[in-house]
N, C-alpha and C positions, 0 to 999 in steps of 0.2 A: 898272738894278735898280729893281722899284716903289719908291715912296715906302711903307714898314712902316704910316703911319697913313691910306693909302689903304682904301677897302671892297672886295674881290676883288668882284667883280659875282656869281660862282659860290657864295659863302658871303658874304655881306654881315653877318653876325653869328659870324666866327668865335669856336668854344668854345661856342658860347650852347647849343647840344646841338639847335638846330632843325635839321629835315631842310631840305635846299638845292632847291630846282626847284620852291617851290611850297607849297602846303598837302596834307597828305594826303588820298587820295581820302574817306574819310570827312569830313573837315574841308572838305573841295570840294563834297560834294554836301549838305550843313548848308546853306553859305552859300549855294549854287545854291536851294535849297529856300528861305530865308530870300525871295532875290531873286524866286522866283517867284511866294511867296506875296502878296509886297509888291506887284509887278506889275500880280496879279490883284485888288487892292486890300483883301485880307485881312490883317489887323496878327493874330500869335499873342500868343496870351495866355501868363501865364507859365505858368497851366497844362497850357499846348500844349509846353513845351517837353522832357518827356520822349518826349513822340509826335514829335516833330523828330528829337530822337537817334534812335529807331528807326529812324525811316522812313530818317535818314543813312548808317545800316548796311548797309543793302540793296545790292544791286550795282549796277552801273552799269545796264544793260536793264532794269530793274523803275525803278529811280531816273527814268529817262529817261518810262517809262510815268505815273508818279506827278505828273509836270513836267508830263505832257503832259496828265493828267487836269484839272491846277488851271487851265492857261491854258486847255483848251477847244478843244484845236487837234491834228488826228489827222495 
């Protein structure tokens, strides 16, 4: 029988009401965007940061185009 105050690896925050497997794809493609910006050596301003949330909306194939626009690489 596990040990009760072990971390299930599958829920590592039971109760905590976060999804398990990860960030949601919108919250994935935020941080992807953050990382690429940052990459491309572009820092957002805070006033960038409602054009962040949009552009995180978007679907994966558009998100991917967008990525692909900042690093410069087809």
């Amino acid at each position: 029988m596990p040990d009760p105050g072990e971390r299930n690896a599958r829920n590592p925050l039971p109760g905590s009401g976060h999804p398990t497997g990860g960030p949601v794809p919108e919250e994935r493609r935020r941080l992807d965007l953050y990382a690429c910006l940052t990459d491309a050596g572009i820092r957002p301003l805070a006033a960038d940061l409602r054009a962040i949330e949009v552009l995180s909306s978007v679907d994966d194939l558009t998100h991917s185009a967008i990525r692909r626009w900042i690093s410069g690489t087809s």
